[in-house]
N, C-alpha and C positions, 0 to 999 in steps of 0.2 A: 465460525461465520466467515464469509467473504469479506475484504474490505469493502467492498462499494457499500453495506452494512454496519460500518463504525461510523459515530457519530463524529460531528464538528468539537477537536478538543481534545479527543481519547484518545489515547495511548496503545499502542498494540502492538505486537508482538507478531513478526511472518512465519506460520507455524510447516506454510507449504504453497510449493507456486507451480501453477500447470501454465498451459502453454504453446505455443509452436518453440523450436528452437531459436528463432529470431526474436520474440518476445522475451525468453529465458534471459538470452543473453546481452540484451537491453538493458532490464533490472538489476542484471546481477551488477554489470559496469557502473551501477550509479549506487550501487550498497545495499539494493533488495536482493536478501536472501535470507534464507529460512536462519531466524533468531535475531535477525535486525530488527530493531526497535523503532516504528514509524511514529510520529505524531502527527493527526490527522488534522491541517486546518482548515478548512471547507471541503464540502457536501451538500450540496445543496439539489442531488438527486439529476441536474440538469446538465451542467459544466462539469467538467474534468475534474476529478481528486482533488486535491490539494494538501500533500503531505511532506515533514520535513525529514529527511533522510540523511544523518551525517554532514548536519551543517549546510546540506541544500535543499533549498523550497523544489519541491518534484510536482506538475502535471501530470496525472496519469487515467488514460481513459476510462470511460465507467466500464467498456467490455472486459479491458484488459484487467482490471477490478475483481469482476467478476471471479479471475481465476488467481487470485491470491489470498490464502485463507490465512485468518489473524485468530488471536487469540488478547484480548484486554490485558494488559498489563495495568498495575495502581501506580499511582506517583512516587 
């Protein structure tokens, strides 16, 4: 599934990240990369992601969303 697709709470897992190269290399500077463990705190489908990555609260847009696919990790 895409992140924009994980609910408020859940745990996931970045199994693969598309992209332009400017977005690539965005994510990766902040610790998204494929087998980083995100925790999703808001979704609310309207406003920007809200997930926490390596001790930082991240924004990230819903298109950009779009092309980061997770896989649910359990607690």
């Amino acid at each position: 599934m895409n992140l924009s697709k994980a609910t408020a709470g859940s745990r996931v897992r970045v199994t693969r990240l598309g992209g332009d190269m400017r977005q690539l290399s965005r994510l990766a500077s902040v610790g998204v990369i494929p087998g980083s463990v995100l925790q999703v705190r808001r979704n609310d489908r309207r406003r920007p992601l809200l997930v926490f990555s390596r001790d930082t609260l991240l924004a990230l847009g819903r298109r950009g969303c779009d092309d980061i696919q997770v896989e649910e990790v359990s607690a």
